[in-house]
C-alpha positions in Angstrom: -3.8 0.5 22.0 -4.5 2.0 18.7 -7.7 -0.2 16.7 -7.8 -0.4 12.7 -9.9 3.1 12.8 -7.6 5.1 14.6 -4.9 3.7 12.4 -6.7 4.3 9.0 -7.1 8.1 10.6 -3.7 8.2 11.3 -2.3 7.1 7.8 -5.4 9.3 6.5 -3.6 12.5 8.3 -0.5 12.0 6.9 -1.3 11.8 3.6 -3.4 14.7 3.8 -0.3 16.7 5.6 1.6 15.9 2.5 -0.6 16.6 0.2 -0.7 20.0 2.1 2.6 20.6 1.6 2.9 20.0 -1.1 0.1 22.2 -2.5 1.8 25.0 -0.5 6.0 23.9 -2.1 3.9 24.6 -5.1 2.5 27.6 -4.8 5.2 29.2 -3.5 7.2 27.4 -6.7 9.6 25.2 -4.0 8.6 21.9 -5.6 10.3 21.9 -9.1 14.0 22.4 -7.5 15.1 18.9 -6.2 13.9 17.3 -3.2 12.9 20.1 -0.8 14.5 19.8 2.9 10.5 20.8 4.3 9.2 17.7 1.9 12.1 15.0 3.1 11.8 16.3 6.5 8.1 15.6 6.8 8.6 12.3 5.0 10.9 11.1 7.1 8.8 12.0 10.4 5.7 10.1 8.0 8.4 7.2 7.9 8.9 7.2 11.3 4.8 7.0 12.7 4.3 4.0 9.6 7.7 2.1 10.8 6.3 2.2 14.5 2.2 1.3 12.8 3.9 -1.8 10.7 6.0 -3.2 13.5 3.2 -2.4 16.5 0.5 -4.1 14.8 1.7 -6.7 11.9 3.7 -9.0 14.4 2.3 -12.3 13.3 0.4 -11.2 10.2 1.7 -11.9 6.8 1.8 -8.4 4.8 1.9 -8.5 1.2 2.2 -4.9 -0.3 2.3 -6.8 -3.9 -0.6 -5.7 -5.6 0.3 -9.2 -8.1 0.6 -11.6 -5.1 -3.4 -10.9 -4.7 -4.6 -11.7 -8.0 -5.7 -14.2 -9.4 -3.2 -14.6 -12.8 -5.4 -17.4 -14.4 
């Protein structure tokens, strides 16, 4: 079973493969024309491993992604 570091790698990874690819779509001046097929495909694989980290690991826990619903708005 994956623990809270190996997940923070994980999630760490695939930001830094997108941000990879995407300094490379740039480069090589792919970035500016649409969504490129190379960027959706590798955010729909980056899709896929969160989907599996979300539903593995937050059965039972309450998940707020609202940065609002954590402050304080007195």
């Amino acid at each position: 079973m994956m623990q809270y570091r190996d997940i923070a790698k994980k999630i760490i990874d695939l930001k830094n493969a997108d941000l990879a690819l995407r300094d490379k779509l740039i480069y090589e001046g792919k970035l500016s024309d649409g969504y490129n097929e190379e960027m959706k495909t590798l955010h729909n694989k980056n899709a896929q491993i969160l989907d599996k980290i979300m539903n593995t690991y937050s059965k039972g826990v309450a998940i707020s992604l609202s940065p609002i619903a954590t402050q304080d708005n007195t």
